[in-house]
N, C-alpha and C positions, 0 to 999 in steps of 0.2 A: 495294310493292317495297322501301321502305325497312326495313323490318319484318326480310324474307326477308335482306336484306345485312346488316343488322343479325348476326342467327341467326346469320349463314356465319360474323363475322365472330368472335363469340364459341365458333364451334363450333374452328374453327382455332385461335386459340388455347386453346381446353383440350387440342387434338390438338398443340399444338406443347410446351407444357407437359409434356404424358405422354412426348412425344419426347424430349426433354433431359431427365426425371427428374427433376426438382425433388424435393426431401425424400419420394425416395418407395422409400429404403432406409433399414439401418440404418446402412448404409455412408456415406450421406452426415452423420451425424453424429459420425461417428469418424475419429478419426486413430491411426495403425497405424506407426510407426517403429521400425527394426531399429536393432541395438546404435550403431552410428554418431551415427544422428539422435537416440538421446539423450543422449550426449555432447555431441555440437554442440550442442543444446540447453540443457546442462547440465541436468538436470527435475530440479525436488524439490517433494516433496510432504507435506502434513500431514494428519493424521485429523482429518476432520468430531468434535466433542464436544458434549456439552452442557457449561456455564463459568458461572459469574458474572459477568456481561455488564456491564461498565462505561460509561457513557454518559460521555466526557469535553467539556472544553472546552479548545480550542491556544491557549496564550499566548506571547508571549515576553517575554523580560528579560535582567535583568543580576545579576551578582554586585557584593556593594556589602561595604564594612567593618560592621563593628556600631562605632558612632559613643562606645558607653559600652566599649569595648576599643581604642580608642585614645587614646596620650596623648603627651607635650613633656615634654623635661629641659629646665628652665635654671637660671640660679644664684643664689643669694639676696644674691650680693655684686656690685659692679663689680668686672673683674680683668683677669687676660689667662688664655687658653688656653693651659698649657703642655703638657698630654699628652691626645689624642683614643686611645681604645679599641676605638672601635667604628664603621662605616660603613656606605653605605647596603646593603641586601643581607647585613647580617650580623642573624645570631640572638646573641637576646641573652637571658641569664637573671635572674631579680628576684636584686638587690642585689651585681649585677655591678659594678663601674665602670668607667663610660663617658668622662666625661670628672672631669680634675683643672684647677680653678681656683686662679690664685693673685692674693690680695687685692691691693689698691692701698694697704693700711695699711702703714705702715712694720713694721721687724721685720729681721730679719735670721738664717734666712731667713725672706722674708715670709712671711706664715701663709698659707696654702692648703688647700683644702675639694676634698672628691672626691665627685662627683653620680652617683649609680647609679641602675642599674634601678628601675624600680615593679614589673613585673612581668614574666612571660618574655615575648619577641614578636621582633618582624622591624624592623629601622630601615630605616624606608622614607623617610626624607628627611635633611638635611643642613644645616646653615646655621651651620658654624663649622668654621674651621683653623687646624692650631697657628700659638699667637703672636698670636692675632687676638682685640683686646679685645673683652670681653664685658661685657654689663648685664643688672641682671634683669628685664627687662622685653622679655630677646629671647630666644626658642626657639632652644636650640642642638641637639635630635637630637629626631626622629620616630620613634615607636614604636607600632607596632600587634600586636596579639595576634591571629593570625587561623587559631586554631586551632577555630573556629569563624566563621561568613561569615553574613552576609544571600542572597539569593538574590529579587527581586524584580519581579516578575510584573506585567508593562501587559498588566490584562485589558480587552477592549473593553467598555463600559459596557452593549450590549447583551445579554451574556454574563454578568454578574455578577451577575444575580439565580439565589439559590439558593445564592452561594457564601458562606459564614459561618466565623468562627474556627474552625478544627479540621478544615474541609473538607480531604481527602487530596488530595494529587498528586505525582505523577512527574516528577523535573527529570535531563535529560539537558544534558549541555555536548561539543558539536560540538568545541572544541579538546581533547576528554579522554576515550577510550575503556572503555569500558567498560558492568555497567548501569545503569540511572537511579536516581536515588538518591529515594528516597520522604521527604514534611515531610507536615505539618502546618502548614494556615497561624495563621500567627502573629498578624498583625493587618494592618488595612488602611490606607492610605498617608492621612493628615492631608486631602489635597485632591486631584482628579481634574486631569487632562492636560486643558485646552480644545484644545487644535491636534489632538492624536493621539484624542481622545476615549476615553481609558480612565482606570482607574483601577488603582492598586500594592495589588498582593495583597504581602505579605513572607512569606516563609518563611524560616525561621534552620536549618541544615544541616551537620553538621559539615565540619572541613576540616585533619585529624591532619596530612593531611604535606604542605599548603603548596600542592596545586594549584592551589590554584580564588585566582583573582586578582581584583582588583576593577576593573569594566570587563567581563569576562568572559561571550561569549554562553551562555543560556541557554534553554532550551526546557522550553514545562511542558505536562504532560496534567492538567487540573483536574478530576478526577472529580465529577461533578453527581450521578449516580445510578447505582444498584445493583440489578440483578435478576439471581435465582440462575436457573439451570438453563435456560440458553438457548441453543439453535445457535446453533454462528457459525462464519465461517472468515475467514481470513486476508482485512487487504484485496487483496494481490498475488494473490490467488486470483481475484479478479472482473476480467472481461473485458466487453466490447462498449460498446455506445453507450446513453446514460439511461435509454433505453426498452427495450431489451432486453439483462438483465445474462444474461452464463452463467458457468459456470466449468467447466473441465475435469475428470473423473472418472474417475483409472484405474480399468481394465477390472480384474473380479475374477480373470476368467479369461485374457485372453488377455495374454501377455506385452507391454509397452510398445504400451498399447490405451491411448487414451485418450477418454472420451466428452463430448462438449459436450453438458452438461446448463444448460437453462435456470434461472434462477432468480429468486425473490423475493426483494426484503431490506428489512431495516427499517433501526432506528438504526445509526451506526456510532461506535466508539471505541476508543482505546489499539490503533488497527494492525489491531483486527476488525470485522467488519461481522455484524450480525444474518439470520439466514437463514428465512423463514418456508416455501417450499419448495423443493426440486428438486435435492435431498441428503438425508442420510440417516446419523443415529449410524455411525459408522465407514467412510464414503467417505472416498477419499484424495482429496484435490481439488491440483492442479499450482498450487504460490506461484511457483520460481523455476523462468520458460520457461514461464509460459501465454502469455504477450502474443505469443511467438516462434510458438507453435502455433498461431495463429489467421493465420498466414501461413507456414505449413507448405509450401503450396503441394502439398496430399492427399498420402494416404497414401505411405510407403514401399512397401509390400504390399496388394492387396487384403485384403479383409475374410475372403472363401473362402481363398486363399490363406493366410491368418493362422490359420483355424480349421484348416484341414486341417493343418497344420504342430504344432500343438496339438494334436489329438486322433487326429491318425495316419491318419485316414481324409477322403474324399472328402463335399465338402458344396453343395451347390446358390451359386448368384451371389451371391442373397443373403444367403449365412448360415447357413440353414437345414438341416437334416439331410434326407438324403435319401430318401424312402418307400420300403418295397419294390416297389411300382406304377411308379414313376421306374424303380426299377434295371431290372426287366423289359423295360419299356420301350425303355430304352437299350443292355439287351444284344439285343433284339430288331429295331430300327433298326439297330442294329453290323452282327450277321449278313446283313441284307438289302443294306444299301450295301457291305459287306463292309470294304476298308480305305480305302472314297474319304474325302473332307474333309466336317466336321459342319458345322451352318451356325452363322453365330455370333450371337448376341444380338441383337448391332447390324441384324446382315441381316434376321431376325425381327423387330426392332422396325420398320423400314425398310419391307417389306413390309408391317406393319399400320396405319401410317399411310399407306401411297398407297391403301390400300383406304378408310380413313375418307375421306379427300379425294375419290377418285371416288365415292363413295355420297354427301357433302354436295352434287359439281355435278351428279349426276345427279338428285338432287332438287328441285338450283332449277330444271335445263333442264328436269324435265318440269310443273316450275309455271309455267312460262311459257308451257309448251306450251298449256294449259289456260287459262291469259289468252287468250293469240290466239284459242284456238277458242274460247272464249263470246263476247271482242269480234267474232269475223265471224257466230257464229247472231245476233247481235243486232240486226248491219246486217238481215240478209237478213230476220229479224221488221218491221223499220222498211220498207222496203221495198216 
């Protein structure tokens, strides 16, 4: 008996399954939105390519001075400061002057020396005001040249095998618009971080007109490796959960048709992911407004409704173009009901699951029937 309950129990649900439709259109894997819902959406989308596929690694860091471009005026006599030139926040150029000392020898007037530039740069500090005696053994002005910057990279030590002098990367600065600016690393940092566990990749990066500060965040894509001729698409292009990636696929044909295609991926780097199937050279796949489509909440328009609007004429539920056998058919049915009401899908499917359900209990009732009657011939044999 358990067996039999069993059967019923699996037969209903594949009858409840066929009832609700589960992936058994092509409709349920598309999303169909008129001019409205893709604005709301805002959709943009890119061509599927083959690229030179970069395999990177994310670091971050800082912008730093180059330590052999900065330097200190002071004065090779004791004196007093009687004229300052220059201040913090001013550009200065080599053999300017900045400040004028005047000596403690006597004289009349006392003799006095004027300290200029070394070379051109930014006076980023301060430690003297007029009238304020000086000695040479104190720093009176900070000067740095940071027409070129450091740029320096805490990579995780788990990460930094494979990265060696000359390896490429991509540095972007969150306070500074625009695109990332490509180095060459330069060399790697004397000692490794114990608390943060990494180690200072440096890259040296120009810096003409003074943005890039030191302090300054940075972000870097460290290219580890390079293979030519490889699908990929965008990461904003990939939707769902670990185990099932898809990505969106406008329709070739039908206006704002979008298809949820499944897919494969492999490596991912610099913003793209590797695509082994479920795309194809020149599919447009949805970057900005997939994540929005997968809560769409279905279609604008049926699937028929989108195709008949497209191609001018009449097309079956699914999709499908309709047979001349269908049209006979249906002009044949016409004439006989003449103008009463057609029946709809839903009725038709309705009807063919109360018949699967009466055909499964008719079948247990009359296997039971058949228990009963072999357990009473069996008394009546004992008997």
């Amino acid at each position: 008996m358990n067996a039999r309950i069993h059967t019923l129990i699996i037969l209903l649900v594949s009858i409840s399954a066929v009832c609700n439709g589960q992936d058994s259109s092509p409709e349920s894997n598309m999303v169909i939105l008129d001019e409205t819902g893709v604005r709301n959406l805002r959709i943009e989308t890119v061509m599927v390519r083959r690229q030179t596929f970069e395999k990177t690694v994310f670091a971050i860091g800082r912008v730093e001075e180059i330590p052999a471009r900065k330097y200190s005026i002071s004065s090779r006599i004791p004196g007093r400061a009687i004229e300052i030139n220059a201040f913090v926040g001013d550009t200065v150029k080599k053999g300017q002057v900045l400040v004028r000392v005047e000596s403690r020898q006597p004289g009349d007037p006392p003799p006095m020396i004027s300290l200029t530039a070394l070379q051109d740069g930014l006076v980023v500090a301060s430690h003297v005001l007029t009238g304020q005696p000086v000695e040479p053994a104190q720093d009176l002005l900070d000067i740095s040249d940071r027409s070129e910057v450091w740029v320096v990279a805490r990579i995780p030590e788990q990460l930094a095998a494979g990265i060696t002098k000359g390896t490429r990367a991509r540095i972007s600065f969150p306070a500074i618009s625009g695109a990332p600016v490509e180095a060459e690393l330069l060399r790697f940092g004397v000692e490794a971080d114990i608390q943060s566990g990494t180690v200072d990749g440096i890259f040296q990066i120009p810096n003409p007109d003074g943005l890039l500060q030191p302090g300054m965040r940075a972000e870097f894509s460290i290219v580890v490796d390079s293979r030519p001729n490889v699908l990929a698409v965008p990461e904003s292009a990939v939707q769902g959960d670990p185990v099932s990636r898809v990505v969106y696929v406008k329709d070739f044909e039908l206006p704002n048709a979008f298809i949820k295609s499944p897919v494969v991926l492999g490596e991912r780097g610099h913003g793209w992911v590797e695509v082994h199937s479920g795309v194809f050279p020149g599919d447009e796949v949805v970057t900005r407004g997939s994540y929005s489509l997968g809560f769409a909440g279905g279609s604008s328009m049926s699937l028929k409704e989108a195709l008949d609007a497209a191609h001018g004429h009449e097309h079956n539920e699914d999709g499908s173009e309709i047979k001349p056998e269908q049209e006979n058919q249906s002009t044949a049915a016409s004439q006989g009901r003449g103008a009463g009401p057609s029946v709809s899908v839903t009725t038709l499917r309705f009807f063919q699951v109360l018949s699967a359900i009466l055909t499964v209990v008719t079948l247990v009732l009359l296997q039971a029937l058949r228990n009963v009657r072999a357990g009473h011939t069996g008394t009546v044999k004992k008997t």
